[in-house]
C-alpha positions in Angstrom: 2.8 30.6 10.1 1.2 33.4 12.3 -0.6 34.7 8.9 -2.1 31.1 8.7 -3.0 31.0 11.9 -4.7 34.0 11.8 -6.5 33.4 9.1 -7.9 30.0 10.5 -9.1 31.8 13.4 -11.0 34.4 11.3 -12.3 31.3 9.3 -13.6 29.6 12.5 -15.0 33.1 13.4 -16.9 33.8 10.3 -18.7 30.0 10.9 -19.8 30.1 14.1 -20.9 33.6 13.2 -23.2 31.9 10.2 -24.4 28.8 12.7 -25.9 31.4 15.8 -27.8 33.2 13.1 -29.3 29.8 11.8 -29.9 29.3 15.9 -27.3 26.5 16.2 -25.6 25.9 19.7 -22.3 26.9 19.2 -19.0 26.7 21.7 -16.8 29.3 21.7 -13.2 28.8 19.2 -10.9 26.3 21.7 -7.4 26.9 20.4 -5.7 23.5 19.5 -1.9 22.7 18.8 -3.0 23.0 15.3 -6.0 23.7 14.8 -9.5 26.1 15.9 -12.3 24.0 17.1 -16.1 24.4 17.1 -18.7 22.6 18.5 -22.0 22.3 17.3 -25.3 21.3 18.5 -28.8 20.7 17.5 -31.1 18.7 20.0 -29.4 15.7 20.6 -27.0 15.9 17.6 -23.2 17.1 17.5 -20.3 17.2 15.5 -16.9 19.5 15.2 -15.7 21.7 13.3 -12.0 22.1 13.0 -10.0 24.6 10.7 -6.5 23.4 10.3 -3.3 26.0 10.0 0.1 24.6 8.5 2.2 24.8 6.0 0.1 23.6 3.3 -2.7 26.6 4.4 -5.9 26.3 5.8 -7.8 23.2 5.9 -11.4 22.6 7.0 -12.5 18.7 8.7 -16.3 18.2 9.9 -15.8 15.5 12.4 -19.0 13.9 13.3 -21.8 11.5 11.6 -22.1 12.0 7.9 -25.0 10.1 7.7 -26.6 12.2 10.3 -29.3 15.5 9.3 -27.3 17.8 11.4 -23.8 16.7 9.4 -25.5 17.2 6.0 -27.6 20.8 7.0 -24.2 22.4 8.3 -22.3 20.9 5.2 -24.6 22.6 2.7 -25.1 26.0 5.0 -21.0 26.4 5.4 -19.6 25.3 1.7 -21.3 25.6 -1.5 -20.5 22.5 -3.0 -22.5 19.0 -2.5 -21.4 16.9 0.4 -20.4 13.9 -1.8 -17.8 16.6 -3.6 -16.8 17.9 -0.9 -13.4 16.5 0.8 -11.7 18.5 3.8 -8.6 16.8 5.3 -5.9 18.3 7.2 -2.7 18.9 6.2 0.2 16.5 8.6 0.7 17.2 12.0 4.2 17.9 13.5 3.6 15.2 16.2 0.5 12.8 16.1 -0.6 9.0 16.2 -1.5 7.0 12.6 -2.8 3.8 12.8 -3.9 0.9 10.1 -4.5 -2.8 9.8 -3.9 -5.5 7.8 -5.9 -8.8 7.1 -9.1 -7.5 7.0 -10.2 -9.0 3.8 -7.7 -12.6 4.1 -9.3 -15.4 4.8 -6.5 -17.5 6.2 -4.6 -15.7 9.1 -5.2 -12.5 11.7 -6.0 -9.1 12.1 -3.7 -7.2 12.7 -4.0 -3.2 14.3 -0.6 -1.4 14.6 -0.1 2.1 15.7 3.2 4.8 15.0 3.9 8.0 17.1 5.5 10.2 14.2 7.3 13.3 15.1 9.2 16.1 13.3 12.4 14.2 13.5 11.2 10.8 12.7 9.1 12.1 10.2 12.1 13.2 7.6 13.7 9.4 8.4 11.2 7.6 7.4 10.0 9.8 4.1 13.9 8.9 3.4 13.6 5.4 3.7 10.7 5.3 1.4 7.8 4.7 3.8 4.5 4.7 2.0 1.1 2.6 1.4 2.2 -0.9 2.3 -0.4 -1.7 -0.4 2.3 -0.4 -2.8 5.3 -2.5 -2.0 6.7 -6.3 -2.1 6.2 -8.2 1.1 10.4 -8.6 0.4 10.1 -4.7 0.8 8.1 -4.8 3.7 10.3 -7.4 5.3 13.0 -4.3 5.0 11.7 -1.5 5.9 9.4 -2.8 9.0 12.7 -3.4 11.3 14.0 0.2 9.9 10.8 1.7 11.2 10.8 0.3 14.6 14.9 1.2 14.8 14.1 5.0 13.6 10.4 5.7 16.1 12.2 3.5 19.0 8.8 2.3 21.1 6.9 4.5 20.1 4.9 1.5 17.9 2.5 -0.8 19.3 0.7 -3.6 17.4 -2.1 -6.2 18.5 -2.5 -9.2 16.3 -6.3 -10.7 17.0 -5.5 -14.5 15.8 -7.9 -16.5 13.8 -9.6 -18.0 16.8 -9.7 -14.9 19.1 -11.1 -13.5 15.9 -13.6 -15.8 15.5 -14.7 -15.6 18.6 -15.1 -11.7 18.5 -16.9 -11.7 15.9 -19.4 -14.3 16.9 -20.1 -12.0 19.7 -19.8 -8.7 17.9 -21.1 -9.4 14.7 -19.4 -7.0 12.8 -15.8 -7.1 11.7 -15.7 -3.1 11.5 -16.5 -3.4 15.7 -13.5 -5.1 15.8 -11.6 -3.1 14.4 -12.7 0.0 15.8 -11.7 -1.6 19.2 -8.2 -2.9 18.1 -7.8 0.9 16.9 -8.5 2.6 19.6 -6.6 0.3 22.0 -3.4 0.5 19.9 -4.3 4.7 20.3 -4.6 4.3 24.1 -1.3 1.9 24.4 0.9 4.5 22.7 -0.6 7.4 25.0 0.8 5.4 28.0 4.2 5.9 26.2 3.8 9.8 25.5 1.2 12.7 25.5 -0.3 13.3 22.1 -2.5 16.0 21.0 -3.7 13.9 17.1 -4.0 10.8 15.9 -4.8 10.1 12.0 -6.7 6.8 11.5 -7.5 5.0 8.0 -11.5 5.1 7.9 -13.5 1.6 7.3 -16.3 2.5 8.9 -18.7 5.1 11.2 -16.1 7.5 12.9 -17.9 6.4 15.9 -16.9 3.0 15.8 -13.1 4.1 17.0 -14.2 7.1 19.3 -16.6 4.9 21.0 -13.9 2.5 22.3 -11.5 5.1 23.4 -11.4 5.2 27.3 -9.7 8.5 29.8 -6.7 9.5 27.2 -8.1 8.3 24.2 -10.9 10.6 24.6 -9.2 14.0 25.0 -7.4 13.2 21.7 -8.1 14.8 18.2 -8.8 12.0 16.1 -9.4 12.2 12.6 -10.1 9.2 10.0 -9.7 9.7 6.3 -9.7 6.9 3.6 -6.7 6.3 2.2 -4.8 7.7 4.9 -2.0 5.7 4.0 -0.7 9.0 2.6 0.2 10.4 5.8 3.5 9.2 6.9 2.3 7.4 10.4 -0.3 5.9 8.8 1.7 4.6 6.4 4.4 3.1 8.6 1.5 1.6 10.9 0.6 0.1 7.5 3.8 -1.8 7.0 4.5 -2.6 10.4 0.8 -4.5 10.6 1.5 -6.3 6.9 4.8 -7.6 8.6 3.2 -9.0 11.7 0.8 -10.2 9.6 2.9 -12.1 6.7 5.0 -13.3 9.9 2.1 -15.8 10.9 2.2 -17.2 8.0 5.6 -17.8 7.8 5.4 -19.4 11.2 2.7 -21.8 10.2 4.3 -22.7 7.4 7.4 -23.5 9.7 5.4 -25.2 12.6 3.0 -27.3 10.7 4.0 -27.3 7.2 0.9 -25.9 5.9 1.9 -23.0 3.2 -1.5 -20.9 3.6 -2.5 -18.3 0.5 -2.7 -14.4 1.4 -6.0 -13.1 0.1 -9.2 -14.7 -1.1 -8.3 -16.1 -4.4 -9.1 -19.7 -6.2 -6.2 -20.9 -4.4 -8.1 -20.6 -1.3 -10.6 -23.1 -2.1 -8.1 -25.4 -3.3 -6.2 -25.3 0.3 -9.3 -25.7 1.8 -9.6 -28.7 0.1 -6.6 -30.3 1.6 -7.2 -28.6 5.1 -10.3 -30.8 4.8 -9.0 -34.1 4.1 -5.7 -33.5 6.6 -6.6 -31.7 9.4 -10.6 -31.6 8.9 -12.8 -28.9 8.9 -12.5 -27.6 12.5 -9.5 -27.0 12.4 -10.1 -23.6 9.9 -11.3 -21.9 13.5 -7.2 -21.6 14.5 -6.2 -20.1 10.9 -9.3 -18.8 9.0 -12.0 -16.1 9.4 -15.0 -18.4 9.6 -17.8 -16.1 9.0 -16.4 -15.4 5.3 -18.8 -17.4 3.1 -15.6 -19.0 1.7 -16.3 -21.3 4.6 -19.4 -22.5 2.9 -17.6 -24.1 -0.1 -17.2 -27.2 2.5 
């Protein structure tokens, strides 16, 4: 580990050395818990650069706007391949925060945002209990393992479920369901620092990294957050995944039970079909409790 450590220092050294000569603004190497950090400036624009040391080797992350002039100059002045080729992610921390949702793209039911504090201990439980992408397992499986996760991290979980009418009402005011969810996400990121100081925090990426960091308040902010798509394959992310997919399929059990309306997952024919019904039983204002309104789904009515 020392060799890899020392190598991502000399890494970090050799960039900043690159960016002064191209008359960049550069901060001095800040040593992380895993990681060397630069920041970078040009006028009003600034992003990081963080070489990763672990097991795996040395990994390079630009955190910042990739959109932006400055992100895409220091891309193409540090690495020689195109920026749409180019994919840096870090290898898994010892100790860090993932977080995911679920619900984003259902019409009928919530969002749902939950968060996991994964440790070295933890970490080796829940690989064994076959924690991965909920994408890639039954709800029946999910139903399992969800209850195993909470037993093996203890509290150190927290979930927020934004209903169909709290949703609604967000969004009429935001927008932008990606606003949203960059608030839920950095909430459930704050909540869990109440519980215990963390240094990371791996988020899935649906949108502008800003949209999270944005939202983060005192502790949130001191926090090295990094968002990758498909992040489900880091192990925290992956057990946020199924522990939001449970709360999630749980609403619609408990309509099912409290109104004995049995409500499709997804956004499939059987959607307009149940609409259909909703309609003639219950009439049309009723989708605002159990739908996402803005989906042009809505319109078939």
């Amino acid at each position: 580990m020392y060799i890899i450590k020392e190598s991502a220092k000399k890494i970090v050294e050799s960039y900043s050395a690159i960016l002064k000569e191209q008359a960049y603004l550069v901060s001095a190497p800040v040593l992380n818990d895993y990681n060397y950090e630069l920041t970078v400036q040009n006028g009003a624009g600034k992003l990081k650069i963080l070489v990763y040391f672990g097991k795996n080797g040395n990994k390079t992350v630009i955190q910042g706007n990739k959109d932006s002039q400055l992100y895409i100059d220091i891309n193409n002045l540090l690495f020689t391949n195109k920026i749409e080729n180019t994919q840096f992610e870090s290898p898994e921390p010892l100790h860090y925060i993932g977080t995911d949702e679920s619900g984003k793209g259902d019409y009928f039911g919530p969002l749902v945002v939950a968060g996991v504090i994964v440790d070295n201990n933890s970490f080796a439980q829940l690989k064994k209990i076959g924690v991965k992408d909920s994408k890639l397992l039954s709800d029946d499986a999910i139903k399992k393992l969800a209850p195993q996760i909470k037993n093996i991290v203890g509290d150190k979980y927290n979930i927020i479920v934004i209903t169909p009418k709290t949703y609604n009402t967000l969004h009429a005011k935001m927008k932008n369901v990606n606003k949203i969810l960059g608030w839920a996400h950095a909430k459930v990121i704050e909540n869990l620092l109440e519980k215990e100081n963390v240094a990371n925090a791996i988020s899935d990426k649906f949108g502008d990294e800003r949209l999270i960091q944005s939202q983060l308040q005192e502790k949130g902010k001191k926090i090295n957050l990094m968002q990758f798509t498909k992040a489900e394959k880091y192990t925290a992310v992956a057990a946020a995944s199924i522990l939001a997919r449970n709360r999630f399929s749980e609403w619609f059990v408990s309509q099912s039970e409290n109104n004995n309306l049995v409500l499709p997952k997804g956004a499939s024919k059987i959607v307009d079909t149940t609409l259909r019904y909703i309609k003639e039983k219950f009439g049309v204002a009723y989708l605002n409790d159990i739908a996402k309104v803005h989906f042009k789904t809505t319109n078939k009515l």
